[in-house]
PDB file of N, CA, C and O in Angstrom:
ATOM      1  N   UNK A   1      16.929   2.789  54.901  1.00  0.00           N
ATOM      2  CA  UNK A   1      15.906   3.764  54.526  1.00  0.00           C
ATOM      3  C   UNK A   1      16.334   4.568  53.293  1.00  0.00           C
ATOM      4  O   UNK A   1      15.538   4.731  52.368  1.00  0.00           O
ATOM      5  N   UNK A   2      17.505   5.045  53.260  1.00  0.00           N
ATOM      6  CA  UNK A   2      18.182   5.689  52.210  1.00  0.00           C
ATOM      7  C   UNK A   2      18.193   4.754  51.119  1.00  0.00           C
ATOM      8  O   UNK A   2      17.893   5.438  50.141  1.00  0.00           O
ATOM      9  N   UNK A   3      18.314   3.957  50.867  1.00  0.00           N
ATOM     10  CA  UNK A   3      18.518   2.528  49.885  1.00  0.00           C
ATOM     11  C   UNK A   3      16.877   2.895  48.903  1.00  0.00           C
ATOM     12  O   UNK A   3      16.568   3.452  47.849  1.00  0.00           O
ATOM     13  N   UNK A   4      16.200   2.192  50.020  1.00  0.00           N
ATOM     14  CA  UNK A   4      14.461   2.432  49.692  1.00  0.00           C
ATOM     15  C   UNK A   4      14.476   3.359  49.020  1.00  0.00           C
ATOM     16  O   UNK A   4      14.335   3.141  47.817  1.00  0.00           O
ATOM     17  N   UNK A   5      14.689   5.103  49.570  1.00  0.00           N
ATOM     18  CA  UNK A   5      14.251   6.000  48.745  1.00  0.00           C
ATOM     19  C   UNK A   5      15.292   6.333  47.362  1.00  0.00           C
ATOM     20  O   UNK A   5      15.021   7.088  46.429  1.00  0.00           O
ATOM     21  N   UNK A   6      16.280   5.700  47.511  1.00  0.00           N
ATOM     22  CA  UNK A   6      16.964   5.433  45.728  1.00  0.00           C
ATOM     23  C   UNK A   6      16.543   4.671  44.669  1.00  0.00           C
ATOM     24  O   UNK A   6      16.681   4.802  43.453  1.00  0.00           O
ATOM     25  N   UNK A   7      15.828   3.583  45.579  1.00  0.00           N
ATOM     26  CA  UNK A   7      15.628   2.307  44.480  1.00  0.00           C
ATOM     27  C   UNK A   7      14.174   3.000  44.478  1.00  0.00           C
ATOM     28  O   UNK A   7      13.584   2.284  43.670  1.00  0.00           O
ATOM     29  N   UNK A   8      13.084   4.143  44.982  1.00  0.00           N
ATOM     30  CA  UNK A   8      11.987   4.254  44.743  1.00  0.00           C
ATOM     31  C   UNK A   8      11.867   5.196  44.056  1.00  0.00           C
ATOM     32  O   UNK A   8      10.757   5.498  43.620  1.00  0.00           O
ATOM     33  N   UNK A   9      13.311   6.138  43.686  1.00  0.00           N
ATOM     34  CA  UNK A   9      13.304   7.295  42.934  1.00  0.00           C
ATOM     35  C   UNK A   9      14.125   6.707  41.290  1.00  0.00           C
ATOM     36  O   UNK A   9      14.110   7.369  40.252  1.00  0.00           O
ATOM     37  N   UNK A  10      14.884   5.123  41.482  1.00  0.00           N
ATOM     38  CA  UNK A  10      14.869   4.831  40.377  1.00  0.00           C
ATOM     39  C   UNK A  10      13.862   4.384  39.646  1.00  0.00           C
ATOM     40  O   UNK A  10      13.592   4.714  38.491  1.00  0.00           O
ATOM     41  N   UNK A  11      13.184   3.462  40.478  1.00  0.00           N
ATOM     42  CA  UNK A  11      12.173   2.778  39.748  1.00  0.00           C
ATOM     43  C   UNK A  11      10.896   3.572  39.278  1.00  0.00           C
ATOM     44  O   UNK A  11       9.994   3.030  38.640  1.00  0.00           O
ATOM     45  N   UNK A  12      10.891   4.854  39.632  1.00  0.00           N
ATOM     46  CA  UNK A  12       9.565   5.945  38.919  1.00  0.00           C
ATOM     47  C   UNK A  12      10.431   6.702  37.686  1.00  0.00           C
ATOM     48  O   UNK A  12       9.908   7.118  36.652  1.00  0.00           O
ATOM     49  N   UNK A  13      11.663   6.782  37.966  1.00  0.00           N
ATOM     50  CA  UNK A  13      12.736   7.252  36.219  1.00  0.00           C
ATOM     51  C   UNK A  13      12.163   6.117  35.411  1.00  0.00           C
ATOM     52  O   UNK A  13      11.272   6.291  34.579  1.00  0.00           O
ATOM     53  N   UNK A  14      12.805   4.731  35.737  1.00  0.00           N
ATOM     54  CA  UNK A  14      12.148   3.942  34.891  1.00  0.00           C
ATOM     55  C   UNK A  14      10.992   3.731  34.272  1.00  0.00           C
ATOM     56  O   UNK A  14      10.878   3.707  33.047  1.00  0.00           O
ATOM     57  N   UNK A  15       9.983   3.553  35.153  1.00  0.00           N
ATOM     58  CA  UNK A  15       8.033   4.275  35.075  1.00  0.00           C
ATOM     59  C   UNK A  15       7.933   5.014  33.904  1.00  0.00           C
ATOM     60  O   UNK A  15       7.266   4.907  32.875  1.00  0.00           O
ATOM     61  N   UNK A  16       8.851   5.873  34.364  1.00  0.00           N
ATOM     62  CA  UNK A  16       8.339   7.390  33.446  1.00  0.00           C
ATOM     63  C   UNK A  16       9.301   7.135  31.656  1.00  0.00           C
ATOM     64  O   UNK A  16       8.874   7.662  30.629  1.00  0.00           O
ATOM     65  N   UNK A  17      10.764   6.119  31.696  1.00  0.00           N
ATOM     66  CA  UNK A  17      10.997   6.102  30.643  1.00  0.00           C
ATOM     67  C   UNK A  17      10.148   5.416  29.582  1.00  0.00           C
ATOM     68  O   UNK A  17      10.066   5.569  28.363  1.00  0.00           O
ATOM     69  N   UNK A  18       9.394   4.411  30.663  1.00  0.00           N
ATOM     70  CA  UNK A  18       8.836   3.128  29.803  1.00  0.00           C
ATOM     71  C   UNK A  18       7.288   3.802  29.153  1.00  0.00           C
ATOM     72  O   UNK A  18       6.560   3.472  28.217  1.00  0.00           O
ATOM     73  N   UNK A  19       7.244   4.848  30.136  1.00  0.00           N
ATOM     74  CA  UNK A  19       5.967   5.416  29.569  1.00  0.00           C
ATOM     75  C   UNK A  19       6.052   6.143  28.471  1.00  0.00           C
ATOM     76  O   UNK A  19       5.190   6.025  27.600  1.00  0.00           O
ATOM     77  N   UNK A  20       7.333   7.203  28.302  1.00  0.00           N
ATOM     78  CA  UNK A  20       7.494   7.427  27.080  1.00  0.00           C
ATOM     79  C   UNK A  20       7.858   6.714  26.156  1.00  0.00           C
ATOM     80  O   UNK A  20       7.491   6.835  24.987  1.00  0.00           O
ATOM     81  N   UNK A  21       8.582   5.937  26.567  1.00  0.00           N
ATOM     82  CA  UNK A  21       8.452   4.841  25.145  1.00  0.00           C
ATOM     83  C   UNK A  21       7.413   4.707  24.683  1.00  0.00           C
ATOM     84  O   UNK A  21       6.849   5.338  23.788  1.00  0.00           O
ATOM     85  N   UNK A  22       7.058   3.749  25.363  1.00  0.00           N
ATOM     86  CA  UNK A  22       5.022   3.565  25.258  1.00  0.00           C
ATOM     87  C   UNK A  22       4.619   4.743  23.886  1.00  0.00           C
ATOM     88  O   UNK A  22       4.336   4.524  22.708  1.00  0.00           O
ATOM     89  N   UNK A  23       4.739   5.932  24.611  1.00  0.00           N
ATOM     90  CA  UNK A  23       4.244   7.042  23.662  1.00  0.00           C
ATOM     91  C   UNK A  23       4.770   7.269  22.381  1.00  0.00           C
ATOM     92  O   UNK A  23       4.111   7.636  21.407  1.00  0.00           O
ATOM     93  N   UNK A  24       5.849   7.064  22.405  1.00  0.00           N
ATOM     94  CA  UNK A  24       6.780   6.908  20.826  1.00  0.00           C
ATOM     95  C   UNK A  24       6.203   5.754  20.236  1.00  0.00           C
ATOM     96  O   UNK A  24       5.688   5.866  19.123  1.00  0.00           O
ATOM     97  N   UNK A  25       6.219   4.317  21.008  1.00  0.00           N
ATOM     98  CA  UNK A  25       5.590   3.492  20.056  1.00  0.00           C
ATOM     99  C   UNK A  25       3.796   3.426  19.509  1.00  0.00           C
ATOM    100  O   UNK A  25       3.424   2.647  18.632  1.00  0.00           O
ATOM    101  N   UNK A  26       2.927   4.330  20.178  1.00  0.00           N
ATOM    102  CA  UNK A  26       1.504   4.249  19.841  1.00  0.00           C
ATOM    103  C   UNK A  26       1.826   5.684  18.761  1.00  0.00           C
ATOM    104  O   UNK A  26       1.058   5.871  17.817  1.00  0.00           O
ATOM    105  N   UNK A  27       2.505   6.236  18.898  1.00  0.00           N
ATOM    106  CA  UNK A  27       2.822   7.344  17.551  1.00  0.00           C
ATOM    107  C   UNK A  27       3.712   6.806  16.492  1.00  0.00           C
ATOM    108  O   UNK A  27       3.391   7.382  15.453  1.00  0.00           O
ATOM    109  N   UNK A  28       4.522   6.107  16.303  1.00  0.00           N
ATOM    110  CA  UNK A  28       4.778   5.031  14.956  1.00  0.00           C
ATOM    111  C   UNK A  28       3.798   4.424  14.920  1.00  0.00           C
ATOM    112  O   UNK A  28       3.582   4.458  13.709  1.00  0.00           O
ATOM    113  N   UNK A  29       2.912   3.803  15.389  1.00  0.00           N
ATOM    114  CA  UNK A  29       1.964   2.806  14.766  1.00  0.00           C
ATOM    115  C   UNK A  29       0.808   3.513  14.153  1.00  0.00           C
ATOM    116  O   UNK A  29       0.155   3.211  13.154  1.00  0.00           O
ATOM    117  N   UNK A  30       0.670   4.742  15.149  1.00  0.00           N
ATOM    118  CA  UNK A  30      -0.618   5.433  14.054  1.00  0.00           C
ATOM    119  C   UNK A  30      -0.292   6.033  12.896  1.00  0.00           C
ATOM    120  O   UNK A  30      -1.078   6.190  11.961  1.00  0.00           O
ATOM    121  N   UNK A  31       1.643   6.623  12.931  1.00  0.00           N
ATOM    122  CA  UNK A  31       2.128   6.988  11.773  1.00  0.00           C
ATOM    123  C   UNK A  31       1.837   5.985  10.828  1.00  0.00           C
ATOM    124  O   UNK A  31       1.407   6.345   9.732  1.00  0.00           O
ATOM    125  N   UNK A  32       2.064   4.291  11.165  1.00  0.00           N
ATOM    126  CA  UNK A  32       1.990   3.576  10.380  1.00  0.00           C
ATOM    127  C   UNK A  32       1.148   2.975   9.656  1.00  0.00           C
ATOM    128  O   UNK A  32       1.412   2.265   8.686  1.00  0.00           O
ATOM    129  N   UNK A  33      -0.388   3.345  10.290  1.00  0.00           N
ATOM    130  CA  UNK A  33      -1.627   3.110   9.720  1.00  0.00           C
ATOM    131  C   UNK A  33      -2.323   3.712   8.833  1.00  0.00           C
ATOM    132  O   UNK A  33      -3.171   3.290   8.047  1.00  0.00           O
ATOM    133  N   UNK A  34      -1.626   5.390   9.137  1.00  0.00           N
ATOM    134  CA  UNK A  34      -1.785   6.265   8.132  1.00  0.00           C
ATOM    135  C   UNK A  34      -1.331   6.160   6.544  1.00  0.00           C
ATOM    136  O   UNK A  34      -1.846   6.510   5.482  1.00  0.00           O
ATOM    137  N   UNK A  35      -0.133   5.515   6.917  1.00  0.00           N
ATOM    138  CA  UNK A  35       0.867   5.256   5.938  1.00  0.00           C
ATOM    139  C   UNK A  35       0.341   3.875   4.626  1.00  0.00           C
ATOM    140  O   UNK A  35       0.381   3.832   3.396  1.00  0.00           O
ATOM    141  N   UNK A  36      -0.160   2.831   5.800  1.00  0.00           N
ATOM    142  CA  UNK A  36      -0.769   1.436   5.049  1.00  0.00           C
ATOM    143  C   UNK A  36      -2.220   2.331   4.279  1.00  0.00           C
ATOM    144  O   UNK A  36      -2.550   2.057   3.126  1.00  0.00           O
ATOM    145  N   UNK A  37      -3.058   3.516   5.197  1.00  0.00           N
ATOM    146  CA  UNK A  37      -4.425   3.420   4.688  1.00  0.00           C
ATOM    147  C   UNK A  37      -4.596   4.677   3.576  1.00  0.00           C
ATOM    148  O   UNK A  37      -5.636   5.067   3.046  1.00  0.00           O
ATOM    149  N   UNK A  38      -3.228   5.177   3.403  1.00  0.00           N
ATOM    150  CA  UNK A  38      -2.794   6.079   2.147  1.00  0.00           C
ATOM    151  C   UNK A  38      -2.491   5.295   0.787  1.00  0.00           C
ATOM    152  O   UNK A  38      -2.928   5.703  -0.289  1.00  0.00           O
ATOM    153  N   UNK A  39      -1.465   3.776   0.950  1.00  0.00           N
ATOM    154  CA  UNK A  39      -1.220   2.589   0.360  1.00  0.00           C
ATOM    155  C   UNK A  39      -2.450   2.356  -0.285  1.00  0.00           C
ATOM    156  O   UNK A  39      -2.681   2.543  -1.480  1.00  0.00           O
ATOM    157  N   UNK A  40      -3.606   1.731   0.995  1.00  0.00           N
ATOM    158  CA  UNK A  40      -4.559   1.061  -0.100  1.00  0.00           C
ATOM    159  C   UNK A  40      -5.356   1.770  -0.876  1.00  0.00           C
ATOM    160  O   UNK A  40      -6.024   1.227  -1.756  1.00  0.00           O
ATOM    161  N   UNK A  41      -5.398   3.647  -0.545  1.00  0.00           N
ATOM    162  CA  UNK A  41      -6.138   4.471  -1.228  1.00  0.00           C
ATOM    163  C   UNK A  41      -5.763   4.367  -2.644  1.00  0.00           C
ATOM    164  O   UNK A  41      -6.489   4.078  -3.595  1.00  0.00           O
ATOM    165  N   UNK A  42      -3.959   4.775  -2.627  1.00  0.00           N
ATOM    166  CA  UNK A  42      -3.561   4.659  -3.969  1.00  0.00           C
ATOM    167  C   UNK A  42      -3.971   4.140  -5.023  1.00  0.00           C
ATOM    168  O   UNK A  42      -4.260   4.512  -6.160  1.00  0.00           O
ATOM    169  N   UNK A  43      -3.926   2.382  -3.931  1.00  0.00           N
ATOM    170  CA  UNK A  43      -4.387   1.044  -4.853  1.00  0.00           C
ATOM    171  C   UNK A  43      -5.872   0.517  -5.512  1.00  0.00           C
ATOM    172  O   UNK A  43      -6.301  -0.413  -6.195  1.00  0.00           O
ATOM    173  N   UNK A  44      -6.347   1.714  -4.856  1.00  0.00           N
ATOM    174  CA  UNK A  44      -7.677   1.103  -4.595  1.00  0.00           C
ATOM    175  C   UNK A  44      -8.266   2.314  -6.039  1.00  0.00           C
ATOM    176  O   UNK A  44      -9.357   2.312  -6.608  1.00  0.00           O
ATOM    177  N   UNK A  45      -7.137   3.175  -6.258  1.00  0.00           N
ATOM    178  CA  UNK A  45      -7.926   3.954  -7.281  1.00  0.00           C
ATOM    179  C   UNK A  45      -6.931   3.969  -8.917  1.00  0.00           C
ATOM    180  O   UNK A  45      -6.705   4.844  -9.753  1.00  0.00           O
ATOM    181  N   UNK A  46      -6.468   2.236  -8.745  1.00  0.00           N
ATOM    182  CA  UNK A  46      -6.125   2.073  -9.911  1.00  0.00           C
ATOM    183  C   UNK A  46      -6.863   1.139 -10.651  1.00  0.00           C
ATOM    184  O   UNK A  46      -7.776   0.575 -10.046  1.00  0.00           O
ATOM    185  N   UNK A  47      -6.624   0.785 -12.103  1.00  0.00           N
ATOM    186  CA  UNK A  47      -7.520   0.239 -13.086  1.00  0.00           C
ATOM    187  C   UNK A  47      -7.356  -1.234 -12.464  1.00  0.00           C
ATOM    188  O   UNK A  47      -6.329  -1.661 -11.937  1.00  0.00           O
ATOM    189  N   UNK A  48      -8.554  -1.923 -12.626  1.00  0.00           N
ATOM    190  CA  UNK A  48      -8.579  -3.678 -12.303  1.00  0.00           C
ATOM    191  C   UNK A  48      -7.311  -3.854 -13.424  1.00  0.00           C
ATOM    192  O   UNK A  48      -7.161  -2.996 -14.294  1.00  0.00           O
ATOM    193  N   UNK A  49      -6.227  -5.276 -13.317  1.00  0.00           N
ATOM    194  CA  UNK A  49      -5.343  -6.071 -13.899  1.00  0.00           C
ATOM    195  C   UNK A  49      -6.049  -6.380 -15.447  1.00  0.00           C
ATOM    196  O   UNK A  49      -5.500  -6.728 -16.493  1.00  0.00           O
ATOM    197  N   UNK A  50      -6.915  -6.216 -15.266  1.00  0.00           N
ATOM    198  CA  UNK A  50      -8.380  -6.579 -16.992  1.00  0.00           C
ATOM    199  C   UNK A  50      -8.268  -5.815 -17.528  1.00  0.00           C
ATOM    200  O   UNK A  50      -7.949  -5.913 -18.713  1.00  0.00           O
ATOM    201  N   UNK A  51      -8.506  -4.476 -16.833  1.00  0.00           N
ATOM    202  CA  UNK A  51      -8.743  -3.609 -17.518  1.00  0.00           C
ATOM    203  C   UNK A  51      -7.633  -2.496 -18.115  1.00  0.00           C
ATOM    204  O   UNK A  51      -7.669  -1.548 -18.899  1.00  0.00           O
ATOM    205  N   UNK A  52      -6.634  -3.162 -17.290  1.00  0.00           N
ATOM    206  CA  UNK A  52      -5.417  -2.378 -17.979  1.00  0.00           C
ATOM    207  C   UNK A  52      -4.884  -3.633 -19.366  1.00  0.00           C
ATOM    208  O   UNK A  52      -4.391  -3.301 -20.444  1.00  0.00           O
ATOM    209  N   UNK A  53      -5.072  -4.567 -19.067  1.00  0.00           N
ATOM    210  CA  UNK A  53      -4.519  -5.401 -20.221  1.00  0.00           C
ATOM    211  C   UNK A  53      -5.645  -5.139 -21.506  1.00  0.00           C
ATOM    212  O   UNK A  53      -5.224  -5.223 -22.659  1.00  0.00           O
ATOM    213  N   UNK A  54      -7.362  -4.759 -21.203  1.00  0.00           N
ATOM    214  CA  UNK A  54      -7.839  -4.722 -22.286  1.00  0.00           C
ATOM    215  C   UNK A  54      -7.261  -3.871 -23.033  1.00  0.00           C
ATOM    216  O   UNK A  54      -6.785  -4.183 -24.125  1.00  0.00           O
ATOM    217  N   UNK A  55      -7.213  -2.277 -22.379  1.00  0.00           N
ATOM    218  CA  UNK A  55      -7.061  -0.956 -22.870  1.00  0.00           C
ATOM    219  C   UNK A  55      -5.805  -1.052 -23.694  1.00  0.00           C
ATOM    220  O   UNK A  55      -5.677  -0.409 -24.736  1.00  0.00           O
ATOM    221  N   UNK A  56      -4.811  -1.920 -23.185  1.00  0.00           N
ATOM    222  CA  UNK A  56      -3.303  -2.428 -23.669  1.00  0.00           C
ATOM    223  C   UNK A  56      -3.507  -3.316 -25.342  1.00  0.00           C
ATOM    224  O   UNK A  56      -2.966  -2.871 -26.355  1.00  0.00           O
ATOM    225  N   UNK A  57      -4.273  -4.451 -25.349  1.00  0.00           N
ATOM    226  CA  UNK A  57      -4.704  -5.082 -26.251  1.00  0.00           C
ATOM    227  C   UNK A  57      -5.338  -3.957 -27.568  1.00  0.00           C
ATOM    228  O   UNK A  57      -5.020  -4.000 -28.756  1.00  0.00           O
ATOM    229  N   UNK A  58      -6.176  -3.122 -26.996  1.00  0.00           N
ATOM    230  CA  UNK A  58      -7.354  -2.329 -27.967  1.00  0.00           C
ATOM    231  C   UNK A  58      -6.402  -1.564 -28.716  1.00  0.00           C
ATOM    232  O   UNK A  58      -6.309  -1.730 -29.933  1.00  0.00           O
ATOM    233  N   UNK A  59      -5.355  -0.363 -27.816  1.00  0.00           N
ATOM    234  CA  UNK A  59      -4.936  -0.155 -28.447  1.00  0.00           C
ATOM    235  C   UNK A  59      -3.314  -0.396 -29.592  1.00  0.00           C
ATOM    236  O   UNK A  59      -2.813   0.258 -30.508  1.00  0.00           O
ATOM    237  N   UNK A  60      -3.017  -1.506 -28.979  1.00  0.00           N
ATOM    238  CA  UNK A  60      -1.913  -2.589 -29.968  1.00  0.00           C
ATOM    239  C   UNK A  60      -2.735  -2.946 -31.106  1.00  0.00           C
ATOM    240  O   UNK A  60      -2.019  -3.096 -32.096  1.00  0.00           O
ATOM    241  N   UNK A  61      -4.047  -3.152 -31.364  1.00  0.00           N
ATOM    242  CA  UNK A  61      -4.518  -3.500 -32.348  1.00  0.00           C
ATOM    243  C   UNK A  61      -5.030  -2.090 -33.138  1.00  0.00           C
ATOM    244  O   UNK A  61      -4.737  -1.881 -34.315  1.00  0.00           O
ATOM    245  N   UNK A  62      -5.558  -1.476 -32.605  1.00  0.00           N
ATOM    246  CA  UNK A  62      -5.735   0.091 -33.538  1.00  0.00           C
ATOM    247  C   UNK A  62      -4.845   0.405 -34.126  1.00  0.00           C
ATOM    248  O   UNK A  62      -4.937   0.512 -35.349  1.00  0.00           O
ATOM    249  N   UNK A  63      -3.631   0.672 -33.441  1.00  0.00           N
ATOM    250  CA  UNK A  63      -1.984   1.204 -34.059  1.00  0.00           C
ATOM    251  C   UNK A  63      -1.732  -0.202 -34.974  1.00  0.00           C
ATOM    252  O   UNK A  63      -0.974   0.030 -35.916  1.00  0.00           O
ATOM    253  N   UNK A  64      -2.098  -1.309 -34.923  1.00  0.00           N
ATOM    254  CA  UNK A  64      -1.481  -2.365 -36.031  1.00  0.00           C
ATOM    255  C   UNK A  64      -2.077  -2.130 -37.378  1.00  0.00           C
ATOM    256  O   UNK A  64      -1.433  -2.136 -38.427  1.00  0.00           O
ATOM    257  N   UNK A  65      -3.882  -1.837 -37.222  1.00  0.00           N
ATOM    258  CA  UNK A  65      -4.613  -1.660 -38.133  1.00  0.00           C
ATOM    259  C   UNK A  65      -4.326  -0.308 -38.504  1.00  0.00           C
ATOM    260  O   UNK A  65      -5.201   0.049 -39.293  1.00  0.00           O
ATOM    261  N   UNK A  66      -3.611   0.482 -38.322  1.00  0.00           N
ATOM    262  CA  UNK A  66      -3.254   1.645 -38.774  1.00  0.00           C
ATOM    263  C   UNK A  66      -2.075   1.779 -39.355  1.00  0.00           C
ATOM    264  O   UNK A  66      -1.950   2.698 -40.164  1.00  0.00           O
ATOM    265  N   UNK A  67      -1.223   1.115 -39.146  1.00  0.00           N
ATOM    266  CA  UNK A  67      -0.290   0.356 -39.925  1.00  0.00           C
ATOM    267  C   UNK A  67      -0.403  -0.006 -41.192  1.00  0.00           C
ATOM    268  O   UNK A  67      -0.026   0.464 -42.266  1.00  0.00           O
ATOM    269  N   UNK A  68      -1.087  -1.076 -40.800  1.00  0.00           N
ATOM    270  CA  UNK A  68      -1.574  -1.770 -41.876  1.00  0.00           C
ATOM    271  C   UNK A  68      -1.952  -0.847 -42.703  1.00  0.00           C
ATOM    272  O   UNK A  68      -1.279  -0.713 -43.725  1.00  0.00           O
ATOM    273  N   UNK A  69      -3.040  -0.031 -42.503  1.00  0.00           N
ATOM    274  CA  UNK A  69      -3.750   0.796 -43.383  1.00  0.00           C
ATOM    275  C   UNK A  69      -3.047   2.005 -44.024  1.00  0.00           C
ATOM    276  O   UNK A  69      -3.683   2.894 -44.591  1.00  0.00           O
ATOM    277  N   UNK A  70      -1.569   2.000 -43.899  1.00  0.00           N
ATOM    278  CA  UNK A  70      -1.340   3.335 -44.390  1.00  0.00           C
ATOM    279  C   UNK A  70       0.137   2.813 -45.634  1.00  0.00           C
ATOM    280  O   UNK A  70       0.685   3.538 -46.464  1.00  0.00           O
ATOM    281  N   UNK A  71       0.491   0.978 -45.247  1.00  0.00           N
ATOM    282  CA  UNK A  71       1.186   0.556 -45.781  1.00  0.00           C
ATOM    283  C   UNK A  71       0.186   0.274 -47.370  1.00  0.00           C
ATOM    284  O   UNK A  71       0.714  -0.261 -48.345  1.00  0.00           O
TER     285      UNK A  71
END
């Protein structure tokens, strides 16, 4: 009988560790969703790959023709 009520007072410690775990891991993951949906905000409010190479192109050629124009 004594046995029973050890192994029934371990196995609710355990219960209760696994539950906090549990709780630590659904709080990293929402930390971590926060984290990815901050990521794609960043990304999402930079210039298209085009449009940074046009702006790159336009002005390499202004500064050349200005060059040019003062040689």
């Amino acid at each position: 009988m004594v046995d029973d009520c050890n192994m029934s007072r371990e196995n609710r410690i355990m219960i209760n560790n696994i539950c906090k775990e549990i709780t630590e891991i659904k709080q990293g993951i929402s930390l971590l969703n926060t984290k990815v949906t901050e990521l794609f905000n960043h990304q999402s409010n930079r210039l298209p790959l085009w449009a940074t190479l046009f702006i790159t192109h336009l002005s390499s050629t202004v500064v050349g023709l200005l060059v040019f124009a003062i040689k």
